[in-house]
C-alpha positions as CSV (number, residue, x, y, z in Angstrom):
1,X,-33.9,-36.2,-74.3
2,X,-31.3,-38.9,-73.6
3,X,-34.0,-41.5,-74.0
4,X,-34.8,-39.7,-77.5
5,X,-31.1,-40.0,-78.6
6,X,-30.5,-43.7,-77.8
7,X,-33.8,-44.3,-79.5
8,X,-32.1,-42.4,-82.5
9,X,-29.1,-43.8,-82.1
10,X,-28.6,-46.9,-80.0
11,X,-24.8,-47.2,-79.9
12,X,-24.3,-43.0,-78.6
13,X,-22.3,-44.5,-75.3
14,X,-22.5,-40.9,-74.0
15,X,-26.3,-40.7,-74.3
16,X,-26.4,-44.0,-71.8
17,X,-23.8,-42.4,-69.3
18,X,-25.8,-39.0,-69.1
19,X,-29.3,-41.0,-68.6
20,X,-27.5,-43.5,-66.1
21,X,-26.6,-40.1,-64.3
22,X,-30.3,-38.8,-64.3
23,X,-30.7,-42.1,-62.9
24,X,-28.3,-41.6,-60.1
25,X,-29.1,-37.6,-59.3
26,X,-32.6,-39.0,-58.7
27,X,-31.4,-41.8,-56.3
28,X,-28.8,-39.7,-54.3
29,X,-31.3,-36.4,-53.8
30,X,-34.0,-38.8,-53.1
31,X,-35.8,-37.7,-56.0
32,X,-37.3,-41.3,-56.6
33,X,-38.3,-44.1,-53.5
34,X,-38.0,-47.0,-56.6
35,X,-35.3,-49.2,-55.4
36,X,-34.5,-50.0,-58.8
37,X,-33.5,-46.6,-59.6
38,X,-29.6,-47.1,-58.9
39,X,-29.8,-50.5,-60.4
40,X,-31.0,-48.7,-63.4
41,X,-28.5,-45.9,-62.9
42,X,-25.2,-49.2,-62.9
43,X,-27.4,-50.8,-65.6
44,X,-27.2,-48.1,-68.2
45,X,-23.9,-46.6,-67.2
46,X,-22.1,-50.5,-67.6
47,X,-24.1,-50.2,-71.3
48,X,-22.3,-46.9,-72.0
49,X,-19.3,-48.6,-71.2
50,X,-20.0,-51.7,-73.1
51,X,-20.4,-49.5,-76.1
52,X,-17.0,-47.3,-76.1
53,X,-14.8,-47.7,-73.0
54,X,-13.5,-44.5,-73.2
55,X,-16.4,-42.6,-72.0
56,X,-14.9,-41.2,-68.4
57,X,-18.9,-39.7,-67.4
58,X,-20.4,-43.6,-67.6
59,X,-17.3,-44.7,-65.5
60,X,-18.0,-41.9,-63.0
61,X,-21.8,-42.8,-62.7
62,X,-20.9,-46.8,-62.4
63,X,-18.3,-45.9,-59.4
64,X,-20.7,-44.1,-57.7
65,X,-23.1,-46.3,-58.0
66,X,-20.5,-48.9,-57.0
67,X,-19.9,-46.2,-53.7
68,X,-23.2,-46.5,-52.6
69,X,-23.2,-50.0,-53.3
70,X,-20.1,-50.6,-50.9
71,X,-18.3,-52.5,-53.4
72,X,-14.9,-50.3,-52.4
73,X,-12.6,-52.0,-54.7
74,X,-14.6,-51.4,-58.2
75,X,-15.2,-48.3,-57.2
76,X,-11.8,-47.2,-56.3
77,X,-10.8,-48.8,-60.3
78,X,-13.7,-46.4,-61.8
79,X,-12.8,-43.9,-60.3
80,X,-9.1,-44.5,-61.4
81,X,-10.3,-45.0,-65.3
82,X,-12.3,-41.8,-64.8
83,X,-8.7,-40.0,-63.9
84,X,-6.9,-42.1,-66.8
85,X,-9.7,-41.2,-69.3
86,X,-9.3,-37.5,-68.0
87,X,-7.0,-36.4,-65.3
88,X,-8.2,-33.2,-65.2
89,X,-12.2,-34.3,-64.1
90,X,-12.9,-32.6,-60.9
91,X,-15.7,-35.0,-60.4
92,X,-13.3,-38.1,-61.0
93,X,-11.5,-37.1,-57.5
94,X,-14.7,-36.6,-55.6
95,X,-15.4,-40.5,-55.1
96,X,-11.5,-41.5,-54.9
97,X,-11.2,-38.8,-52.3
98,X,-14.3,-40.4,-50.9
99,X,-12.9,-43.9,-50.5
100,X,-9.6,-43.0,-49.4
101,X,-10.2,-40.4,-47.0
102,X,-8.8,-41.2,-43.7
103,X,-11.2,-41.7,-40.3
104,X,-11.2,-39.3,-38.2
């Protein structure tokens, strides 16, 4: 259905972000063995962005992606715009809790 509303409307950021998270869900759970699939997942998510900044799910989906990617650093700054965009996202804390959780 995402792929049906960016074909109706190619500039709905928040159709990208939710189809770069399908993209995601199926990386994390395993769902897909396509390498390409978080690529895709950063890929779409970074159009969302392009497209309207201020939508906080595409910035959550790129600093995941950016988690699993071990790129700390833009990850930690997603996960901060997430929080900026909407400080009361539950999922915005997830990956900043993530990143600076202390080892035990």
């Amino acid at each position: 259905m995402f792929e049906r509303a960016i074909a109706l409307d190619p500039k709905y950021a928040t159709a990208y972000a939710f189809l770069a998270y399908n993209y995601w869900v199926e990386w994390f759970f395993q769902l897909s063995q396509d390498p390409q699939t978080l690529k895709r997942a950063g890929e779409l998510a970074q159009r969302a962005i392009a497209l309207d900044d201020s939508t906080a799910p595409a910035h959550l989906v790129l600093g995941s992606v950016y988690l699993l990617e071990k790129q700390l650093e833009q990850a930690i700054a997603e996960a901060e715009r997430v929080l900026t965009l909407n400080p009361n996202n539950a999922f915005g804390f997830y990956p900043r809790g993530t990143m600076r959780r202390s080892p035990h």
